[in-house]
N, C-alpha and C positions, 0 to 999 in steps of 0.2 A: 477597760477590757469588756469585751461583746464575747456573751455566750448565748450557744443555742438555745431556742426555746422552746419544748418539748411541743410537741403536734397536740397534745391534749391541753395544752394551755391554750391556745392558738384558737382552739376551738371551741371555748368553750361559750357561757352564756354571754349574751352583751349586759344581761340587767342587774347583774353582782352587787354596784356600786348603789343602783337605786334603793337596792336591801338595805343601807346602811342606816340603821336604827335611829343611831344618835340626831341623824338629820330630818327624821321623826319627833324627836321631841321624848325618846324611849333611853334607855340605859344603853350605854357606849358598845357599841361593836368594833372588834375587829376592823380596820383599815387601811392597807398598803396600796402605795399607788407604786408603780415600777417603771419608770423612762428607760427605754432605751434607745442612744442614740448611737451611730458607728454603721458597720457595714457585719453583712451576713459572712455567711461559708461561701457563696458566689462572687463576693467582691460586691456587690448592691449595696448602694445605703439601705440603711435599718435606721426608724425612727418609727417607736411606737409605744405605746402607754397601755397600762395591763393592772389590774386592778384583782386585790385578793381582798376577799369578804368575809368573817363569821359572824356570824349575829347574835352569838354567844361570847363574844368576846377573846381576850388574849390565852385564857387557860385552856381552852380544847386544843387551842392550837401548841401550847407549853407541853402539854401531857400528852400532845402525839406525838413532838420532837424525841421526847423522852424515852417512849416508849419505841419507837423507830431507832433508836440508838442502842438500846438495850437489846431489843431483836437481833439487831446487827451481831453487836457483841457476843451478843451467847449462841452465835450462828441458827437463830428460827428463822434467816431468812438470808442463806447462802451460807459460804464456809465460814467460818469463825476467822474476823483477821489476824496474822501475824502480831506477835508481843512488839509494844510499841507506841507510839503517842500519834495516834490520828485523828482528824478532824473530822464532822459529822459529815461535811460536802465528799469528801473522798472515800466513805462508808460508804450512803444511802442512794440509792441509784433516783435520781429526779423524779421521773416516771412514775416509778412507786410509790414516792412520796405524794405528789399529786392523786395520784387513784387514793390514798389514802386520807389526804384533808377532804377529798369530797366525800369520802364515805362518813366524816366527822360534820359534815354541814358546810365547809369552806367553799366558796365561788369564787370561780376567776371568771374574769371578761379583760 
């Protein structure tokens, strides 16, 4: 399954990856590489590789999941949703969540 890729990802730095601590010789960062292959919203192939960074590692990124789901929840950030069993992807709008890992230190390229 091929989904959009929010314009703010697309655009972001190219040199994310070279932040990667660990390959300094420093304590482990933070590492996702993200392939995607398939075709766009236009019918185009899509093949492209995308890279998320913290240089703090896995917890800033744990504890802004966390806290992005709880906002949700308790409506600080849109209406509270309906009683019910939902998944964080169908809460937290992408968008948002991205402005948010950067403002935590995350890099995408």
């Amino acid at each position: 399954m091929t989904r959009a890729i929010p314009a703010t990802v697309g655009a972001a730095s190219r040199t994310a990856c070279s932040e990667a601590r660990r390959r300094r010789g420093e304590p482990a960062s933070l590492e996702i590489r993200i392939d995607l292959d398939g075709t766009d919203h236009a019918g185009d192939h899509l093949d492209r590789t995308h890279h998320l960074v913290h240089p703090a590692g896995q917890r800033p990124m744990t504890a802004l999941g966390i806290a992005l789901g709880a906002e949700r929840l308790l409506g600080l950030n849109g209406t509270p949703p309906t009683p019910g069993i939902h998944t964080p992807e169908s809460l937290i709008d992408p968008n948002y969540a991205v402005e948010r890992m950067r403002e935590v230190g995350a890099k995408f390229s």
